[in-house]
N, C-alpha and C positions, 0 to 999 in steps of 0.2 A: 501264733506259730507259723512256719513256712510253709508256704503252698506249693500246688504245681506251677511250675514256670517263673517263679520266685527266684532271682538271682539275686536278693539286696538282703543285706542286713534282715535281721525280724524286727520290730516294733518297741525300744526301749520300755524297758516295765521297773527302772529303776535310775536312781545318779547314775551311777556305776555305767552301765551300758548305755547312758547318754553321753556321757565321756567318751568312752569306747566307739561311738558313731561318731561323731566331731571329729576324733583322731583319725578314722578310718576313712573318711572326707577328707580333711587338712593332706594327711599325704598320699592320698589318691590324683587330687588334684596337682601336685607338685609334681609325681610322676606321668600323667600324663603332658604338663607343660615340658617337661623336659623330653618326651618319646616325640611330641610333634616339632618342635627343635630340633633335633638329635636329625628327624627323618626329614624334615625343611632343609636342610643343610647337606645329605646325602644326595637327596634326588636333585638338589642345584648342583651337584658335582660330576655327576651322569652324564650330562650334555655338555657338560664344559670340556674342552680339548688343550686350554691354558690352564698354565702352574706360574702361582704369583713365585715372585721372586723374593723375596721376601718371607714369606710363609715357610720353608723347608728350613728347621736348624733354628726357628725365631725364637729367642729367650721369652717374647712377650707372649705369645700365644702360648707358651708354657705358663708363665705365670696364670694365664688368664685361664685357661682348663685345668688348673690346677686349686686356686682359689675360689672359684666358681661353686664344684662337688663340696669342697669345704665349708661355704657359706650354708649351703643347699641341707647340709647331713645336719648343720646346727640348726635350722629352722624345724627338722624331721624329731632331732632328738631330745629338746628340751621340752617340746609337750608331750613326749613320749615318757623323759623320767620325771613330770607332772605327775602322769596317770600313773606311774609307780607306785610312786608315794599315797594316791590315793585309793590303790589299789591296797594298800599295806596296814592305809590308816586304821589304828585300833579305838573301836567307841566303846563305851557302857553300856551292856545290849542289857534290853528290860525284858526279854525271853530266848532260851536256848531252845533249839531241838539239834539232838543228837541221831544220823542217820548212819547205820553202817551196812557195807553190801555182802550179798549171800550169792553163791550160786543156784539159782538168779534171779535173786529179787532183794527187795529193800527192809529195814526194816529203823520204824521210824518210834523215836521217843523225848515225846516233854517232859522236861527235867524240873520245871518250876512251880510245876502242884502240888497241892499237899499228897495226894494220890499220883506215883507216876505214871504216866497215860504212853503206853505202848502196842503196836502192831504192828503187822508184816503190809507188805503192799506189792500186792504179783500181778502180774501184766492179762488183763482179760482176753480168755481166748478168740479167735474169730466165729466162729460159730455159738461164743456167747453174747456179743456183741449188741446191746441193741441199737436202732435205727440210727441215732444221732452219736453213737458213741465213733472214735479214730480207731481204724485200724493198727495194731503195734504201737498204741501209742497210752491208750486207756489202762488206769487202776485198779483194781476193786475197794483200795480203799486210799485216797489223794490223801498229801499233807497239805492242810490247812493253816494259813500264817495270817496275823491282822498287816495291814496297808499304813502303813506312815509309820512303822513302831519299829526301832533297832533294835534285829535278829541279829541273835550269833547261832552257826549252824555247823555244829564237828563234826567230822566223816573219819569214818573207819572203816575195815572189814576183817570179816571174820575168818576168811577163805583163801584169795589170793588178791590182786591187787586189782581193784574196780575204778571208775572216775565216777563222781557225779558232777553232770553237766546239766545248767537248764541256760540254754543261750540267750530268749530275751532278759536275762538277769542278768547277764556277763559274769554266770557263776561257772566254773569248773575248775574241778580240786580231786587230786587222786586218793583214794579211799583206800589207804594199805594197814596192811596186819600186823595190831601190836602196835600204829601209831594214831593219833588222833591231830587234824590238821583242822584250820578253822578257817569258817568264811565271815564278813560280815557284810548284811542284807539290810535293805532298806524299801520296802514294793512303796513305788508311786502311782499305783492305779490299780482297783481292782480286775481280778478275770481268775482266767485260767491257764500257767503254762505250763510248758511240755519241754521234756527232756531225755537224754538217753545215755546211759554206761557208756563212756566215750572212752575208755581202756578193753581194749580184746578180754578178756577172761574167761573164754570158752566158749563151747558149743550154741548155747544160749546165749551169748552176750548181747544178740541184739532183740531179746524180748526180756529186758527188766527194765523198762521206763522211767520216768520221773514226771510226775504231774505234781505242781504247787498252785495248793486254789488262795487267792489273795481274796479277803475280806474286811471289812471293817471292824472294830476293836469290840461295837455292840454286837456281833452275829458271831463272831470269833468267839466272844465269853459266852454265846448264846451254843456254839459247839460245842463246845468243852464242858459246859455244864452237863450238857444230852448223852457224853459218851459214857 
């Protein structure tokens, strides 16, 4: 999760948001080679008091600032509609949960038991907090997913229109009413993330969280069994 004084990315916890980092580097770096360009070239012109002759009206220096951005936006946009497509891509997921939002809280359901397994999931007050738990950030009851196994994860809501966001996933998807929208999930490393309704929906919007605890397939079947 982000900390204080954290200005980078959070910590990939899936493909998806490894991608997502790569692209966010690849054209970071292309914009900054061109802002130090851009400002290398201004401040050389500050001090200069001569005008090339040449330069004012040149066809070539059109063509060249002109095909230059053009090269530039192809190098930006083809690993861009890359991650499109892999943003889109549809697997064979070997467990659903289905999450749809309340004013305001969550409420989360496995669809693949013999028994369907449901609960609400409301944001723990601060004065219940104990020592180790986040502030606006904490559960009382987490959705739990196995690590290496393809999640499909539908969002709804019942109310008005919610997002569910959990950013080291590179997941967010608007949760509206009356539709069901689908993600697909892949955790490549155990833990614990955190996430937050990233659509306004009122007064409460910013106490219904999202905490995904990733585990393995043995302790995963070892929950579900206990619930």
């Amino acid at each position: 999760m982000a900390t204080w004084s954290n200005l980078n990315l959070q910590n990939a916890a899936s493909p998806i948001m490894e991608q997502l980092s790569f692209f966010h580097d690849h054209t970071l770096m292309i914009l900054i080679m061109i802002t130090v360009l851009v400002a290398y070239i201004m401040l050389s012109l500050l001090p200069n008091n001569l005008v090339h002759r040449y330069l004012l009206e040149g066809q070539n220096i059109e063509i060249i600032w002109t095909v230059l951005p053009a090269i530039t936006l192809i190098f930006i946009a083809l690993p861009s509609l890359r991650l499109l497509y892999l943003l889109d891509e549809s697997m064979t997921p070997l467990i659903s949960l289905k999450s749809t939002g309340h004013q305001w809280y969550w409420t989360y359901e496995y669809m693949d038991f013999k028994n369907s397994i449901e609960f609400d999931s409301y944001m723990i007050p601060s004065n219940e907090l104990p020592l180790n738990g986040f502030r606006v950030l904490d559960v009382d009851n987490r959705t739990t997913l196995p690590m290496n196994i393809q999640t499909r994860i539908l969002v709804t809501a019942s109310d008005v229109i919610h997002s569910w966001t959990v950013p080291s996933m590179g997941l967010k998807v608007d949760a509206t009413p009356g539709r069901l929208n689908q993600l697909n999930l892949l955790m490549s490393r155990p833990g614990i993330f955190f996430g937050q309704c990233s659509e306004i929906c009122g007064a409460n919007h910013s106490f219904m969280p999202i905490v995904l605890e990733s585990l393995s397939v043995k302790l995963f079947t070892k929950w579900i069994m206990n619930l």
